[in-house]
N, C-alpha and C positions, 0 to 999 in steps of 0.2 A: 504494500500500500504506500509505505514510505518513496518507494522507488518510484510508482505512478506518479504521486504527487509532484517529484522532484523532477519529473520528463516533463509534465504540463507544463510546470510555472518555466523549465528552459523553455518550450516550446513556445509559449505566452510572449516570455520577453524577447523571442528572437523575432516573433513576426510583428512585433508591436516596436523594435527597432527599425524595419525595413520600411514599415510606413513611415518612420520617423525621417529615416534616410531618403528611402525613393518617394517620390511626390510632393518635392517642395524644390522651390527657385534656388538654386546655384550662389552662393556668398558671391563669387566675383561673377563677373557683367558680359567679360570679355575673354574668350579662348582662342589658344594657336596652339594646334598640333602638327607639329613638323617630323615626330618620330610615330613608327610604330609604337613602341614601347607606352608613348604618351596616352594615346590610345589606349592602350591595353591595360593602364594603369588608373581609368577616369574613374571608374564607381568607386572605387576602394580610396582612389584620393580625397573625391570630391563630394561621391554619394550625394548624387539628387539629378532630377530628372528636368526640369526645365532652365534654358538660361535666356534670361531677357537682357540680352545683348549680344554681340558678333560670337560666332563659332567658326573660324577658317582651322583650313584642314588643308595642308602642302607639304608633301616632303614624298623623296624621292625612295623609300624604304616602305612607304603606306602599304600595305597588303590588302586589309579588311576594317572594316567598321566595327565588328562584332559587339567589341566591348562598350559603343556608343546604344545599345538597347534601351537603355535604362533610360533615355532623354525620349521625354514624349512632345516637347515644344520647345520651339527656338524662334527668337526675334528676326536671326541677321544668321544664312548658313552660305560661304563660298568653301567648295571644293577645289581645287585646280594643282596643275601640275604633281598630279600623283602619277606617273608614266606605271606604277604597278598595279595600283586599284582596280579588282578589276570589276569588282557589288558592293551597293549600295545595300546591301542585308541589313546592317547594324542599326540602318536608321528607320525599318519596319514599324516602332513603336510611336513614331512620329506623327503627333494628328496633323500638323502643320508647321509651317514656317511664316510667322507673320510678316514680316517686311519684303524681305529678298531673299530672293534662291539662286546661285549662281554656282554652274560648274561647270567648269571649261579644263582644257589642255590634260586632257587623263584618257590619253590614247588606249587604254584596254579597256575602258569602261565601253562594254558592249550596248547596256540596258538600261535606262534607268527607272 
């Protein structure tokens, strides 16, 4: 019983952390991701899902979006010059972009 008790209240505060984390605005305004790495390290840095202000994304190592799921709205998104990128998968979660959407010079990006 002890054991149940003590799986709930983890399980409690672990999904009552993610709402905490995911679904609220971004502390800073304005993002540049130039590395994979950057990417690949945004929920766990920054944990939360919208940023109401610029999000560019350039660099010549870019692969995938993957780790960009968790952002469900963005003010301001330029893509470009990602010559590896080749999907936009990561940003599925996306209801929108409210300003601009721009994305140019990312020769393997077949689809968007």
């Amino acid at each position: 019983m002890k054991n149940r008790r003590a799986l709930f209240c983890f399980w409690a505060c672990m999904s009552m952390s993610l709402v905490v984390l995911y679904g609220q605005p971004c502390q800073l305004n304005n993002f540049t991701f130039t590395t994979q790495s950057q990417i690949d390290n945004f929920p766990a840095t920054y944990g939360c899902s919208q940023i109401n202000g610029h999000l560019t994304i350039s660099g010549s190592d870019i692969t995938n979006l993957d780790s960009l799921i968790v952002l469900d709205s963005i003010s301001f998104l330029v893509i470009s010059n990602c010559p590896a990128l080749t999907s936009l998968r990561g940003l599925n979660n996306l209801r929108g972009v409210s300003n601009n959407l721009t994305i140019w010079n990312n020769p393997s990006l077949a689809h968007l």
